[in-house]
gemmi code that builds the backbone of each chain (N, CA, C; Angstrom):
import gemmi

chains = {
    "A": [
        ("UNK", (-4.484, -30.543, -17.933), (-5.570, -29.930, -18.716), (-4.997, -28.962, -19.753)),
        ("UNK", (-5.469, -28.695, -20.824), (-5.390, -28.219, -22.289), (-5.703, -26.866, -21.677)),
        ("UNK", (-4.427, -25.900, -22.339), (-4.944, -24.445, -21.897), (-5.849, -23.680, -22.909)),
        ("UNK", (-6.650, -22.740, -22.450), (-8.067, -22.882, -23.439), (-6.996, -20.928, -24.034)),
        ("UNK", (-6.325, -20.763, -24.143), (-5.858, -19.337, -24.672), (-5.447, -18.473, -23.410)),
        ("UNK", (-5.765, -17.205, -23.814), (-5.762, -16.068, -23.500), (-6.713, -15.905, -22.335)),
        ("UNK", (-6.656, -15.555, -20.919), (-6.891, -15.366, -20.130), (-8.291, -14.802, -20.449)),
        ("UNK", (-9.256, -15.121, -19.968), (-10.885, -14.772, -19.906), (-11.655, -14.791, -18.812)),
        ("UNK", (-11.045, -13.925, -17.509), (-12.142, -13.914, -16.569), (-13.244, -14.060, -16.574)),
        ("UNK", (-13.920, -13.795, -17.114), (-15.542, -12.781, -17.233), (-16.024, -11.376, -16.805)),
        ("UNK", (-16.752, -10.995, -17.405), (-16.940, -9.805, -16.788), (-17.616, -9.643, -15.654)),
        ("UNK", (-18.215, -10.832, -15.087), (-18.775, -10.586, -13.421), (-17.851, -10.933, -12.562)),
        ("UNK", (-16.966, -11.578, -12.939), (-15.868, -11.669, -11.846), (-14.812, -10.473, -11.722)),
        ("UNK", (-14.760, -10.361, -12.809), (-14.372, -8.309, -13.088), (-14.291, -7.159, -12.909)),
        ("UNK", (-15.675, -7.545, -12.372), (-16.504, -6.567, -11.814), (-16.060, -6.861, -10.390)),
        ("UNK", (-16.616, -8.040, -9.795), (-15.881, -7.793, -8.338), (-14.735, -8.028, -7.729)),
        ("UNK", (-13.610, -8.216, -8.822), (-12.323, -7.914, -8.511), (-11.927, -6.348, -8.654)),
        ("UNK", (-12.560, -5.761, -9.516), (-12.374, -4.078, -9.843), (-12.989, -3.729, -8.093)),
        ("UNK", (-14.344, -4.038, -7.953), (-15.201, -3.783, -6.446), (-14.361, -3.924, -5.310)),
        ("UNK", (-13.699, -5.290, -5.322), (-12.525, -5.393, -4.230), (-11.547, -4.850, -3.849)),
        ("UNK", (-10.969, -3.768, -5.453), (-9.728, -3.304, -5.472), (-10.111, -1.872, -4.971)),
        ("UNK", (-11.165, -1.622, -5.673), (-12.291, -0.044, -5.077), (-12.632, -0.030, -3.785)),
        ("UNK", (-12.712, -1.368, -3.241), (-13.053, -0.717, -1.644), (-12.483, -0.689, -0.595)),
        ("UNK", (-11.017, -1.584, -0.623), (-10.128, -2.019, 0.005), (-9.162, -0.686, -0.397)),
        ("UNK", (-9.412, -0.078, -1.537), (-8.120, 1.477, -1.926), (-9.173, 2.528, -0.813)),
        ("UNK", (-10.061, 2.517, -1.029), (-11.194, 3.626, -0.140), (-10.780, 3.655, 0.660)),
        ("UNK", (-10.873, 2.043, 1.645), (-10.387, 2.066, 3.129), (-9.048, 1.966, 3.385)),
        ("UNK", (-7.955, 1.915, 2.557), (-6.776, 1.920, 2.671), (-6.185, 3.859, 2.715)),
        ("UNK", (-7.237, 4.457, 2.185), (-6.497, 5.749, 2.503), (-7.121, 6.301, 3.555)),
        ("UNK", (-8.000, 5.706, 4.673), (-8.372, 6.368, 5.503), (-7.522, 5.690, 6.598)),
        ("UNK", (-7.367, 4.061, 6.330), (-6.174, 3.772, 7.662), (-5.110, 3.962, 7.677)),
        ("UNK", (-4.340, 4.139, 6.323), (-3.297, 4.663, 6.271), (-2.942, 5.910, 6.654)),
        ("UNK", (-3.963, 6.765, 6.822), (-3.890, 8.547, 7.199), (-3.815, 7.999, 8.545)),
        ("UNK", (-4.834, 7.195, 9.355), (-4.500, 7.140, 10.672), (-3.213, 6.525, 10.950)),
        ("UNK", (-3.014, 5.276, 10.187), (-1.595, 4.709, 10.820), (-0.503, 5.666, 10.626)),
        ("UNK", (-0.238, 6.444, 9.926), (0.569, 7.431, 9.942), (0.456, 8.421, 10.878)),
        ("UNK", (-0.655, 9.108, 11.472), (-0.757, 9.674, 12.250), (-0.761, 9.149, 13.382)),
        ("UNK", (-0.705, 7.478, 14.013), (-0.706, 7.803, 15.181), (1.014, 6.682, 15.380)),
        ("UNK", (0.997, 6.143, 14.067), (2.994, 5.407, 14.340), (3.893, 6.734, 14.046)),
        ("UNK", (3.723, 7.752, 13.575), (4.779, 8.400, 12.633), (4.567, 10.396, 13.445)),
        ("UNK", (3.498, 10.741, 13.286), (3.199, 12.291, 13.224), (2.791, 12.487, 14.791)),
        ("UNK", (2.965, 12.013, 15.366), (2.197, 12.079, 17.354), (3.324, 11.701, 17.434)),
        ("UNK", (4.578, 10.910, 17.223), (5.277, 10.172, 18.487), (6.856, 11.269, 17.785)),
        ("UNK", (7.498, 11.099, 19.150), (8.495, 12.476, 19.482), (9.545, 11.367, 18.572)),
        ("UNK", (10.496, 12.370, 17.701), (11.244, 11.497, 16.457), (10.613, 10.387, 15.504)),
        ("UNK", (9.628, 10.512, 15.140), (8.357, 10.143, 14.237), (8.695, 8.593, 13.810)),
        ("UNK", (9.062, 7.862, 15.270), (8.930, 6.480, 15.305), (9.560, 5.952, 16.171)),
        ("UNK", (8.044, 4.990, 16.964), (7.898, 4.155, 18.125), (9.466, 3.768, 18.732)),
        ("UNK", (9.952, 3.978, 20.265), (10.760, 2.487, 20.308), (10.064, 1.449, 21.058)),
        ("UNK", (10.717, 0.640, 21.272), (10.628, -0.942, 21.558), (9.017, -0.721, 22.901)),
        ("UNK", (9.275, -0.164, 23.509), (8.468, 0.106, 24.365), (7.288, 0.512, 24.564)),
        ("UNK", (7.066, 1.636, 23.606), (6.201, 2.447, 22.682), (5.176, 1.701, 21.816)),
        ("UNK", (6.011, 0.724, 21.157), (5.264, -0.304, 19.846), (4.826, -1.164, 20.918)),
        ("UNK", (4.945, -2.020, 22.035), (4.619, -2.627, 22.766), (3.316, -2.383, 23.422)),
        ("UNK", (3.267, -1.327, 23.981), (2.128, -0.501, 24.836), (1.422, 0.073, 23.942)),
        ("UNK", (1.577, 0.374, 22.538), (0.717, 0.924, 21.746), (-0.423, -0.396, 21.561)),
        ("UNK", (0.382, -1.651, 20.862), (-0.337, -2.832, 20.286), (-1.072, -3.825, 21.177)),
        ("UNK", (-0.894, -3.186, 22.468), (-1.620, -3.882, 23.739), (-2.804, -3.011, 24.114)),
        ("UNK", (-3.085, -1.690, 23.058), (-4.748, -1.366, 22.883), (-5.381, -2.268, 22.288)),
        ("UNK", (-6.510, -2.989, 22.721), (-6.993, -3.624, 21.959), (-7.976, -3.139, 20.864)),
        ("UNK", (-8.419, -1.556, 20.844), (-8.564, -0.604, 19.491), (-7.749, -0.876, 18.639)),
        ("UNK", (-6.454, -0.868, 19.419), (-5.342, -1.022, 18.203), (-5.024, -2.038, 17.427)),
        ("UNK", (-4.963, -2.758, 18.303), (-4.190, -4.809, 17.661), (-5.725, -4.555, 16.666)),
        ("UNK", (-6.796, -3.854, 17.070), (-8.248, -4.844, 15.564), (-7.792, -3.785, 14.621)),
        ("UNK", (-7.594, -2.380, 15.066), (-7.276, -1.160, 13.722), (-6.295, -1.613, 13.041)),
        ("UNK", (-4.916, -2.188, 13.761), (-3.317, -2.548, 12.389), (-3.488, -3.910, 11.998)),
        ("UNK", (-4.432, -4.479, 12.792), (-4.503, -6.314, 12.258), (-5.724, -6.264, 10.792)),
        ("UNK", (-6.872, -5.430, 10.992), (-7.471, -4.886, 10.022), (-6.584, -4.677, 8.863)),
        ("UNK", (-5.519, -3.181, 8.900), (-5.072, -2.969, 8.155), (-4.477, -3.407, 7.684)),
        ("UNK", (-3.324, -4.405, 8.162), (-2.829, -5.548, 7.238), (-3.698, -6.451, 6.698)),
        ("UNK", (-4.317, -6.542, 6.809), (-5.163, -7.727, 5.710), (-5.964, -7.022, 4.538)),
        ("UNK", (-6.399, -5.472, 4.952), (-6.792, -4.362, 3.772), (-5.880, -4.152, 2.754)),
        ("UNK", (-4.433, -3.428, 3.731), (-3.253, -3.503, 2.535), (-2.698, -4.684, 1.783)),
        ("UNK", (-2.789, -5.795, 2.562), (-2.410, -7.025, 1.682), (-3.267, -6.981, 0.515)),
        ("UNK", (-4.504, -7.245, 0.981), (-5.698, -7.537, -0.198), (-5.519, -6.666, -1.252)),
        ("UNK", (-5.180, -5.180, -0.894), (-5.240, -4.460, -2.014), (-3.742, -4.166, -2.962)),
        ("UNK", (-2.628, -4.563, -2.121), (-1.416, -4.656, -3.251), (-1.546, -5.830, -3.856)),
        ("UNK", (-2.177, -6.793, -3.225), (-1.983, -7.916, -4.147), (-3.154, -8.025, -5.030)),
        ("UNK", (-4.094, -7.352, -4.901), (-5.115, -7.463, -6.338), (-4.655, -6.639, -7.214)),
        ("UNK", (-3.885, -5.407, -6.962), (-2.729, -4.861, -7.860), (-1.997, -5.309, -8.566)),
        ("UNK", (-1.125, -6.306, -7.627), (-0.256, -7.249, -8.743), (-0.812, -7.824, -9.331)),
        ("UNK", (-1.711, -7.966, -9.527), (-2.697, -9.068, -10.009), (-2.969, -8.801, -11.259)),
        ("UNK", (-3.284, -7.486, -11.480), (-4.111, -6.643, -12.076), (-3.294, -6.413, -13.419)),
        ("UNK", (-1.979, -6.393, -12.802), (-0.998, -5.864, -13.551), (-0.515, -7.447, -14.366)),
        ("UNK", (-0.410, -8.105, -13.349), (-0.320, -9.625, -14.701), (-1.357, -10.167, -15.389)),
        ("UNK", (-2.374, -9.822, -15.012), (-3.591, -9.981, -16.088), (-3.415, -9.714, -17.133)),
        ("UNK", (-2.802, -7.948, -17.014), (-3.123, -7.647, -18.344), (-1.883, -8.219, -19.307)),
        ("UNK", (-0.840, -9.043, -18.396), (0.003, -9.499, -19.752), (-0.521, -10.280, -20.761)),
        ("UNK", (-2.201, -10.915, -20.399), (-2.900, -12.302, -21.109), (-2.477, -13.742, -20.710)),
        ("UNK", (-2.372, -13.861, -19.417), (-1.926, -15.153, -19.198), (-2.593, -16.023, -19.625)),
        ("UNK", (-2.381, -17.535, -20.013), (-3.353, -18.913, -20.256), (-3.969, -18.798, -18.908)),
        ("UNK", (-5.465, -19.613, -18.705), (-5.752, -19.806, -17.617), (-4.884, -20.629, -16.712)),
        ("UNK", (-4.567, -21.562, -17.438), (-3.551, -22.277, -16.159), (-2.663, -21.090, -15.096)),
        ("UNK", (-2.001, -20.518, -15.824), (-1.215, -19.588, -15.490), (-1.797, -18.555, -15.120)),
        ("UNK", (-3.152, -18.436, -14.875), (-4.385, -17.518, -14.325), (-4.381, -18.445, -12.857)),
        ("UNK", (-4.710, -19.240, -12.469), (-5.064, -20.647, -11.899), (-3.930, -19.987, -11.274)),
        ("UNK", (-2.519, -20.614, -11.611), (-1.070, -20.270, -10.279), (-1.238, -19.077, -9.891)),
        ("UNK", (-1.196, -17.948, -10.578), (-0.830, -16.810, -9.781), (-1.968, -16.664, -9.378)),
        ("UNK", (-3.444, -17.099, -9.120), (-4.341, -16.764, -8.311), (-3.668, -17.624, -6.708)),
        ("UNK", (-3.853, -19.280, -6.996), (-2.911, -19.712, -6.217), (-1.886, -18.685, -5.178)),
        ("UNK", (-1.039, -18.207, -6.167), (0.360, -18.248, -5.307), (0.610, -16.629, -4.786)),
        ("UNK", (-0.444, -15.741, -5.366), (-0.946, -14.760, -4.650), (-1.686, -14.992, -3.499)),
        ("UNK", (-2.964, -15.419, -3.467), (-3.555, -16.196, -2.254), (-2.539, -16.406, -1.459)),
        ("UNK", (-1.916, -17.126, -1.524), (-0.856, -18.087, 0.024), (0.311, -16.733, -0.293)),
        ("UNK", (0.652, -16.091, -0.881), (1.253, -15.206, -0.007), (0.737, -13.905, 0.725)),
        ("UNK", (-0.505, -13.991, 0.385), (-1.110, -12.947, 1.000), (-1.789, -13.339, 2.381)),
        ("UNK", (-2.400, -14.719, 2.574), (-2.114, -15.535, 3.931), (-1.123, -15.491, 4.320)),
        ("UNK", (-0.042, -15.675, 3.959), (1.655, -15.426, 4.688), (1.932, -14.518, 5.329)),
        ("UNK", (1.763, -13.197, 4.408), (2.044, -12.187, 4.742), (0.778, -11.815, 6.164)),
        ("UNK", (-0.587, -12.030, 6.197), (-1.095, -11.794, 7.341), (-0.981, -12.302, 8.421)),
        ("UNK", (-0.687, -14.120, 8.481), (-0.126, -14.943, 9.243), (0.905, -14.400, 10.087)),
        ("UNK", (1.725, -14.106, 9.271), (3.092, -13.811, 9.654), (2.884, -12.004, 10.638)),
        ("UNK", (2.032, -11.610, 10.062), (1.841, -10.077, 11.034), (0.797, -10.448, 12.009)),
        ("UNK", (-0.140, -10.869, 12.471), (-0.985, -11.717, 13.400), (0.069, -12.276, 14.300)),
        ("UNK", (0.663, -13.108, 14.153), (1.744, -14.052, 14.639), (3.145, -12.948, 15.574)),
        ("UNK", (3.369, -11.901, 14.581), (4.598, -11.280, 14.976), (4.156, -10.418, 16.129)),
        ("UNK", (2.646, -9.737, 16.011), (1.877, -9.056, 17.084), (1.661, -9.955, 17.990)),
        ("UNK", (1.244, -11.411, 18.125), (0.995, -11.701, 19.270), (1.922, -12.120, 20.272)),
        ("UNK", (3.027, -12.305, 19.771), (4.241, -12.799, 20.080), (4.891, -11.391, 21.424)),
        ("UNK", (4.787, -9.924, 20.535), (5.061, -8.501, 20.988), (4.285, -8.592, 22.523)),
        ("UNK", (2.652, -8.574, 22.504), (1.728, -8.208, 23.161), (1.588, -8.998, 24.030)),
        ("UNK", (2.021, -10.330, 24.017), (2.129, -11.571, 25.295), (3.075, -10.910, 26.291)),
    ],
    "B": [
        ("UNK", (0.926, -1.617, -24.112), (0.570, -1.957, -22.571), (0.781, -0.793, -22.094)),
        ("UNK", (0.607, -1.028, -20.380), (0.172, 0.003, -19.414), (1.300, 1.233, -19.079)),
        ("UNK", (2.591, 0.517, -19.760), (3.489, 1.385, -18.989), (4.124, 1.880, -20.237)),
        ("UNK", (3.377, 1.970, -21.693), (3.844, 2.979, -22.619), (2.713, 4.215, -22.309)),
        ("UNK", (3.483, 5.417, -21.590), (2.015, 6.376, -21.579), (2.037, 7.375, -22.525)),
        ("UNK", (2.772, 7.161, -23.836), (2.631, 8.414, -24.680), (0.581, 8.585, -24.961)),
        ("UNK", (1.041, 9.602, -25.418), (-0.757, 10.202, -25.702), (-1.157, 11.097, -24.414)),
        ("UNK", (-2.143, 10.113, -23.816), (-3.249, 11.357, -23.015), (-2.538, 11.366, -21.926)),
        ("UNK", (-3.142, 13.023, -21.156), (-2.796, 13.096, -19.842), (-2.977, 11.725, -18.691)),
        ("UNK", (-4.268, 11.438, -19.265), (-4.691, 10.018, -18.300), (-4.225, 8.817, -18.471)),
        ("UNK", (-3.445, 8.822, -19.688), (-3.075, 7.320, -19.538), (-1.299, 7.585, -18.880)),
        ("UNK", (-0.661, 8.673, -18.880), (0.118, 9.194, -17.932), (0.162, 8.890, -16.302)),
        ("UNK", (-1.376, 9.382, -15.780), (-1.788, 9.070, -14.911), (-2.268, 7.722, -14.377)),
        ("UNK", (-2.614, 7.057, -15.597), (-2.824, 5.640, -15.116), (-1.278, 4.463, -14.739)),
        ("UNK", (0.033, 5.295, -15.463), (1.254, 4.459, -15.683), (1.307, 4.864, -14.438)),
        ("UNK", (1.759, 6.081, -13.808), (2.167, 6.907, -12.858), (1.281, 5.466, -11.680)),
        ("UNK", (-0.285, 5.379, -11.886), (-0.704, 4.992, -10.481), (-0.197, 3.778, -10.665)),
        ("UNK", (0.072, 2.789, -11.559), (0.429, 1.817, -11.556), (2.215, 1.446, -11.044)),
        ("UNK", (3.185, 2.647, -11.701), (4.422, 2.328, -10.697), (4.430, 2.691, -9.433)),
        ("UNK", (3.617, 3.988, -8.806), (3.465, 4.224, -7.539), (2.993, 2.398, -6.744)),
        ("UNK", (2.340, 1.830, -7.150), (1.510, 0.701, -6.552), (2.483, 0.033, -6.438)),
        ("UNK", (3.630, -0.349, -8.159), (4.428, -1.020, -7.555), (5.396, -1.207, -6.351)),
        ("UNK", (6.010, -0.071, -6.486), (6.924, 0.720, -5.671), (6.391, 0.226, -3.839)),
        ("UNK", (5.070, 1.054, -3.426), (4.471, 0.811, -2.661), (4.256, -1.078, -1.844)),
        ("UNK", (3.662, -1.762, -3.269), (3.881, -3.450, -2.610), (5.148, -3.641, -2.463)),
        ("UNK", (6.010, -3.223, -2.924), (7.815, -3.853, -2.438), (7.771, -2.987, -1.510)),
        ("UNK", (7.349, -1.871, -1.243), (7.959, -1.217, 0.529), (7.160, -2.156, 0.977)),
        ("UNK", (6.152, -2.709, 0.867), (4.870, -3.136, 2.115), (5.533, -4.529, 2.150)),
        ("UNK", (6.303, -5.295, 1.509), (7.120, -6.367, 1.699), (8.216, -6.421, 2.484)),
        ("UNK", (8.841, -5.252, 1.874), (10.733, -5.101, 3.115), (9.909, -4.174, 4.559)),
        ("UNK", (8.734, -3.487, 4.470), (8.401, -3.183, 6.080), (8.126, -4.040, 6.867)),
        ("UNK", (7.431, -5.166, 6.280), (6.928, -6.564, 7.153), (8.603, -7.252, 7.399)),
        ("UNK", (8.795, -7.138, 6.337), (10.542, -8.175, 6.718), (11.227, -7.239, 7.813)),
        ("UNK", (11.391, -5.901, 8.205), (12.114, -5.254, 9.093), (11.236, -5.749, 9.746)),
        ("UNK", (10.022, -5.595, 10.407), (9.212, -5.539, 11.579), (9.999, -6.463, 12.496)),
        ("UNK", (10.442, -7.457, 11.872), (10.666, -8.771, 12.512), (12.288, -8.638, 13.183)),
        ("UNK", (12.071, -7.023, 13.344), (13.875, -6.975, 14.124), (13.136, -6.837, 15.518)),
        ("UNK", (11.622, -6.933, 15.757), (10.957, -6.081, 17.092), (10.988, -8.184, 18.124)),
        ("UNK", (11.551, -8.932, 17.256), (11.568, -10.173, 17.621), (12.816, -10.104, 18.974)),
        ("UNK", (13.847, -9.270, 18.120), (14.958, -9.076, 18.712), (15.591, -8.504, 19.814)),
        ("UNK", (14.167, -8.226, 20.815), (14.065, -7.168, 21.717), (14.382, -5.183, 21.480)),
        ("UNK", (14.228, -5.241, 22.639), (14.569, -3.356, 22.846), (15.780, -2.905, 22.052)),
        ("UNK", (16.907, -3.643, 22.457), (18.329, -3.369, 21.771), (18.426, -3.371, 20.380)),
        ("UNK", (17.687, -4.501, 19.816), (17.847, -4.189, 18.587), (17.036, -3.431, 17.393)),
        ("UNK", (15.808, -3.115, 18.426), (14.670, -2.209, 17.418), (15.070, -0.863, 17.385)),
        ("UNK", (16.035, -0.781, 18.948), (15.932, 0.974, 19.154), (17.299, 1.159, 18.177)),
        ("UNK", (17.884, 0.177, 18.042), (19.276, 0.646, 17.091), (18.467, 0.555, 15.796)),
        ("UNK", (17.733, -0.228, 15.190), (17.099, -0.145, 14.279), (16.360, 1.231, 14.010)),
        ("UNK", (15.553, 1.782, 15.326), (14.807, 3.020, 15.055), (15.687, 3.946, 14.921)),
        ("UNK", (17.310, 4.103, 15.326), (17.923, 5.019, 15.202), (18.608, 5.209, 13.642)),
        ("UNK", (18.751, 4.154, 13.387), (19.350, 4.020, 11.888), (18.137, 4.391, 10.847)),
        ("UNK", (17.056, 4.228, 11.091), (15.566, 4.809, 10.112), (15.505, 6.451, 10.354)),
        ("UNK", (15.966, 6.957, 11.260), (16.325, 8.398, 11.517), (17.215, 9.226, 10.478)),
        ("UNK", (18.359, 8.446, 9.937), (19.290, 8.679, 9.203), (18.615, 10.096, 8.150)),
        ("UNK", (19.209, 10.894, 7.892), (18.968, 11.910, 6.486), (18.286, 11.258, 5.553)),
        ("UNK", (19.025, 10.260, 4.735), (18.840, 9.608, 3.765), (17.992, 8.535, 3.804)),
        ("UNK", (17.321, 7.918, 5.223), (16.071, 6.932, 4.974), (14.753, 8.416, 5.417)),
        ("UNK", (15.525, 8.934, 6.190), (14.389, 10.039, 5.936), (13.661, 10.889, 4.642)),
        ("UNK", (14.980, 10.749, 4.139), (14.326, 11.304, 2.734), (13.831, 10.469, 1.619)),
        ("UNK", (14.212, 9.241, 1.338), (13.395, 7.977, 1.056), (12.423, 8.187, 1.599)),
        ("UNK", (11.784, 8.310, 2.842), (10.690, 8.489, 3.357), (9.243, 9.505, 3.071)),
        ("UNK", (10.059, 10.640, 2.647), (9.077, 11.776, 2.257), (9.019, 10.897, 1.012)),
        ("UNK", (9.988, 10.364, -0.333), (9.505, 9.977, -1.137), (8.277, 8.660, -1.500)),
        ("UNK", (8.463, 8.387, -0.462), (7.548, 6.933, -0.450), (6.363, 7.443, 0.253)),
        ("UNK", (5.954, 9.149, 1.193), (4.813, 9.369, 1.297), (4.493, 10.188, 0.286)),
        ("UNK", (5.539, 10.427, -0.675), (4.627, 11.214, -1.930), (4.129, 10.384, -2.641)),
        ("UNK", (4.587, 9.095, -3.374), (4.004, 8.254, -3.867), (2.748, 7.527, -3.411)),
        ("UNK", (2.774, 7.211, -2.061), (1.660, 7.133, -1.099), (0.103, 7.747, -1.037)),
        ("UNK", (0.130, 9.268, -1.404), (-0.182, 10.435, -1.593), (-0.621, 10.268, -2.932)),
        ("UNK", (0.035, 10.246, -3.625), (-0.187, 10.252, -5.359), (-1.297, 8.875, -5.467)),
        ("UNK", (-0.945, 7.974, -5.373), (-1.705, 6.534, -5.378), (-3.195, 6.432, -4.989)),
        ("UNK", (-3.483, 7.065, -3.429), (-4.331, 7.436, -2.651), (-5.501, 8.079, -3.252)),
        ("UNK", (-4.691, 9.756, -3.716), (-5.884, 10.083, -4.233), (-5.860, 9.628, -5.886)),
        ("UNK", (-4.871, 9.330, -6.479), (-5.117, 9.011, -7.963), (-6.524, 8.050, -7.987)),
        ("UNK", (-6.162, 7.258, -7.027), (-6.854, 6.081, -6.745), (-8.222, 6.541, -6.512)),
        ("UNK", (-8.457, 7.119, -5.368), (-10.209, 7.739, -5.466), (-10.483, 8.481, -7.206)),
        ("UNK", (-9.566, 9.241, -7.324), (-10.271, 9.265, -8.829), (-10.521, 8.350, -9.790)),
        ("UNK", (-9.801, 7.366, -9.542), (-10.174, 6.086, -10.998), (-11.077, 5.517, -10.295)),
        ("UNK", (-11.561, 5.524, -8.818), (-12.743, 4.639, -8.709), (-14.266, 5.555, -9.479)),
        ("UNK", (-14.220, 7.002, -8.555), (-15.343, 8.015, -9.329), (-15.072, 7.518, -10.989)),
        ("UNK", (-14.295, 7.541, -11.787), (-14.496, 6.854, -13.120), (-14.761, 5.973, -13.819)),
        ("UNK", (-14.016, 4.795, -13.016), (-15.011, 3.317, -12.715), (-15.933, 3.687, -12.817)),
        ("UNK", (-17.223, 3.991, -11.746), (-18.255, 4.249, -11.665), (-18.775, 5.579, -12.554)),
        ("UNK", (-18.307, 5.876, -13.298), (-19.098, 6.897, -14.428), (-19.033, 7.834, -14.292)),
        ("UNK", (-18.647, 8.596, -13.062), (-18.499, 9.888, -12.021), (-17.540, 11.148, -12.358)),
        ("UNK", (-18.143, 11.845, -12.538), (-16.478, 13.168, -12.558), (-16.155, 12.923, -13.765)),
        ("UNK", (-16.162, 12.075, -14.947), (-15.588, 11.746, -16.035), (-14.795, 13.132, -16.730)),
        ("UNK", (-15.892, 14.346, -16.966), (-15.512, 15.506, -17.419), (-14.009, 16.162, -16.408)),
        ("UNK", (-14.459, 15.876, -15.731), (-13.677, 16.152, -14.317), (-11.890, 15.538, -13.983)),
        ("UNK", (-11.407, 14.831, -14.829), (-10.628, 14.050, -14.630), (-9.467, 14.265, -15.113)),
        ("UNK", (-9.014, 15.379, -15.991), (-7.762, 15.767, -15.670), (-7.702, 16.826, -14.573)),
        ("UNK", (-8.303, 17.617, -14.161), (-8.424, 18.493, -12.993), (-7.880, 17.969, -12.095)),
        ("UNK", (-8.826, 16.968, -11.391), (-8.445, 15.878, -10.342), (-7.002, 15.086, -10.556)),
        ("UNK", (-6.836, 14.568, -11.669), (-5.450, 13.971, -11.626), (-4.342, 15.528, -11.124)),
        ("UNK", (-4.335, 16.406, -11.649), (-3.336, 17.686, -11.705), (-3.622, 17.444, -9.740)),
        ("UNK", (-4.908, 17.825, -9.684), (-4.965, 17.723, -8.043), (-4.447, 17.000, -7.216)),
        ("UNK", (-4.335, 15.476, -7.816), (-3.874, 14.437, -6.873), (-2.410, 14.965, -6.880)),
        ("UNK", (-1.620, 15.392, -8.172), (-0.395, 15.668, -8.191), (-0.013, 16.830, -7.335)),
        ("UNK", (-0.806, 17.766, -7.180), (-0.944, 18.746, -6.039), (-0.473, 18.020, -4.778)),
        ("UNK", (-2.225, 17.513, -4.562), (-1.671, 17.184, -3.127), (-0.579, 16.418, -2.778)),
        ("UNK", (0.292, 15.590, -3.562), (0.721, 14.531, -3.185), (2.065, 15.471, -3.080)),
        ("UNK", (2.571, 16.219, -3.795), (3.284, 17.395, -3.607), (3.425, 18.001, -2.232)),
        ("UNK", (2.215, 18.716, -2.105), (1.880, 19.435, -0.869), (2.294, 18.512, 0.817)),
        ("UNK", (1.423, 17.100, 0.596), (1.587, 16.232, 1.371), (3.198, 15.794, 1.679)),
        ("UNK", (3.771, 15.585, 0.967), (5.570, 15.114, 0.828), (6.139, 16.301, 1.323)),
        ("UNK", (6.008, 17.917, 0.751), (6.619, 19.124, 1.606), (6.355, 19.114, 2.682)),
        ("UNK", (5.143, 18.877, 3.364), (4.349, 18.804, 4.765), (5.583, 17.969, 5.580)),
        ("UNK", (5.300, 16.287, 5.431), (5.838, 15.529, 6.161), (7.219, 15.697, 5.900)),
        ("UNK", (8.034, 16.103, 5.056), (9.183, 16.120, 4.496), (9.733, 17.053, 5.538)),
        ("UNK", (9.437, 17.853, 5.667), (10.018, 18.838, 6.754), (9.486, 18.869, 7.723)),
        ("UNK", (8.134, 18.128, 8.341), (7.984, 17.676, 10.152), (9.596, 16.400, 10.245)),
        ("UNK", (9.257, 15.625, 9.264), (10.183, 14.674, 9.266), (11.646, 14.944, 9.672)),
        ("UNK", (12.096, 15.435, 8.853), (13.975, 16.180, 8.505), (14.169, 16.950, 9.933)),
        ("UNK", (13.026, 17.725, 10.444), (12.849, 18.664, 11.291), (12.972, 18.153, 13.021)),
        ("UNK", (12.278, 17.132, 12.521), (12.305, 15.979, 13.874), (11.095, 16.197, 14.274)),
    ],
}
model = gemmi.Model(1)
for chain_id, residues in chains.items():
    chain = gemmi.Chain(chain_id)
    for i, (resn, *xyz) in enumerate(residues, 1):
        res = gemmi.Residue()
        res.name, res.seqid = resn, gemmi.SeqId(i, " ")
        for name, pos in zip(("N", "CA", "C"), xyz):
            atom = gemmi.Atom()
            atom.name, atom.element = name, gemmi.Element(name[0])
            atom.pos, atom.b_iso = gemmi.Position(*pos), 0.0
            res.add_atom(atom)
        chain.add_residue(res)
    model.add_chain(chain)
structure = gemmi.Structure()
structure.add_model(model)
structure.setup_entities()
């Protein structure tokens, strides 16, 4: 397919990619204050060992609070990067891949932390 | 583009939130890639946790919660502006975010170093 120019979202999709990036940053500084406070500022030398991370992620408060948060922080660095190659003006095609190839690494990246927790907690 | 910020205080602040972000997705990439030493059992996380102790990842550390800090609240302020909010208000708040993010990095910087 014929690339039609200069990258042209629209402005309603704009809007709720700006919305996505706004609410996922909201809730990213309130889990991040907790994940810091309870991996980093509570534990004696301000990080877990082997044992610690084990018995922590076998709360099941916990495995939904850091499994949450990885998929918050994913979502929201990668609508960042996003954000930031937009504004170079990509063709849509090249709108098209990096929507693509953001997507599947941002499945990767949660896959892969889902996967690495359940592996710990068995 | 975004990362010439001559001119206003805010478009300063907008470069600033934008390398903090970067900075931030490449830690949130090499933290997921370490995680995966916890594959390796006890032996090799706790040598791992001992080597993240080091002076020098410690102090990387306060720097990556100042940026953290900076991003956070920069970030609640560009949403209140998004939305139309505080507009008058918005170099104050940026100076503030730079505050806290300051304040926040001395805080942990020395629980940190301190043990």
């Amino acid at each position: 397919m014929k690339d039609q120019g200069p990258m042209q979202s629209g402005p309603r999709r704009g809007m709720l990619v700006w919305a996505l990036q706004a609410i996922s940053g909201v809730l990213l500084v309130a889990a991040i204050a907790l994940h810091w406070f309870a991996q980093h500022l509570v534990v004696e030398g301000g990080l877990r060992d082997y044992s610690q991370v084990v018995s922590y992620l076998r709360e099941p408060l916990v495995l939904a609070l850091e499994t949450s948060f990885l998929v918050v922080v994913t979502t929201h660095a990668l609508l960042g990067l996003r954000a930031i190659l937009m504004d170079l003006g990509p063709t849509k095609r090249v709108e098209r891949l990096l929507n693509l190839g953001l997507g599947l690494a941002g499945i990767g990246a949660v896959v892969y932390g889902i996967e690495l927790t359940l592996e710990l907690v068995r | 583009m975004w990362f010439r910020a001559e001119g206003s205080v805010g478009r300063w602040g907008f470069m600033l939130h934008r390398l903090t972000g970067l900075a931030l997705s490449l830690y949130l990439g090499v933290h997921l890639v370490l995680l995966n030493q916890l594959r390796a059992g006890p032996g090799a996380w706790d040598a791992f946790v001992r080597l993240m102790r080091s002076p020098l990842i410690l102090a990387l550390d306060a720097l990556l919660l100042g940026a953290a800090a900076f991003h956070g609240f920069n970030g609640l302020r560009l949403t209140l502006l998004g939305l139309g909010w505080a507009v008058r208000w918005q170099k104050v708040m940026l100076w503030a975010s730079v505050a806290l993010a300051v304040a926040f990095t001395a805080w942990f910087g020395t629980r940190m170093i301190s043990g």
